[in-house]
C-alpha positions in Angstrom: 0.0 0.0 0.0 1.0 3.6 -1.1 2.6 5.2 2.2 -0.1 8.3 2.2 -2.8 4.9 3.1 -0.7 5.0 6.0 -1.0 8.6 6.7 -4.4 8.1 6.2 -4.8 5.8 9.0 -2.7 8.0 10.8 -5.0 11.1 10.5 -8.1 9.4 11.3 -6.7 8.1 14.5 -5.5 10.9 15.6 -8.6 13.3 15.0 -10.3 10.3 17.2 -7.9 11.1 19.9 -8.3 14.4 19.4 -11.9 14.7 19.7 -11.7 12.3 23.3 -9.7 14.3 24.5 -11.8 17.4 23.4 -9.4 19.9 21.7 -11.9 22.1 20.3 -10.3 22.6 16.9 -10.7 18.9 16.3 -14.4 18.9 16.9 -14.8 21.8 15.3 -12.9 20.3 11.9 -13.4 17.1 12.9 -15.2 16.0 9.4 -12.8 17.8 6.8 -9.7 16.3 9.0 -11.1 12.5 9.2 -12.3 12.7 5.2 -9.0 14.0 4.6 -7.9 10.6 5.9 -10.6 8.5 4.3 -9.8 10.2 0.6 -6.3 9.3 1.6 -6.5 5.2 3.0 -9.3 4.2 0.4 -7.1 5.6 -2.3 -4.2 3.8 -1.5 -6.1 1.0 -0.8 -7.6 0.9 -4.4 -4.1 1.3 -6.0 -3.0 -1.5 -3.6 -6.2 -3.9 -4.7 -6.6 -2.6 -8.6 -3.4 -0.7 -9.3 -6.1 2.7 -9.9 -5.9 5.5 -8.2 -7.0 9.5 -8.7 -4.0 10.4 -6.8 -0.9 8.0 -8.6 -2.1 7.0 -11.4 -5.1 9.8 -12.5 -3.8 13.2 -10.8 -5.0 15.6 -13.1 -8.2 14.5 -12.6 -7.7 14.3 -8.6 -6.6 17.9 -8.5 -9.5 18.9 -10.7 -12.0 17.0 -8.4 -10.3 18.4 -5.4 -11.6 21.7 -5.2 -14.7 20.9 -6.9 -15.4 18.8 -4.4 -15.3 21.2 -1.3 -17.3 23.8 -3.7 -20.0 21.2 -3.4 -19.7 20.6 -0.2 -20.9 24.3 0.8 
């Protein structure tokens, strides 16, 4: 697995620290932080599993969805 599925991991366990422990930042961005890991793990899991991925193998398109993405969200 790519080594950002890792960071992935790594960001979602730490916001679920974070928010136990009730740093207000964290529960305030808890949702942007944790998908931030999500977009990250599942990626790198797909390359891992199918050898696609927006981020290795399709970036252009991953830095056009990117932004689009948190227009949409708003």
């Amino acid at each position: 697995m790519p080594f950002y599925g890792y960071l992935g991991i790594f960001i979602i366990l730490i916001a679920e620290v974070l928010l136990f422990l009730k740093v207000k930042i964290v529960g305030i961005y808890f949702t942007p932080i944790v998908w931030t890991g999500y977009i990250l793990f599942i990626d790198a899991l797909n390359f891992k599993l199918y050898k696609t991925s927006l981020i290795k193998t399709r970036t252009v398109e991953f830095l056009i969805m990117l932004p689009w993405s948190v227009i949409c969200c708003f």
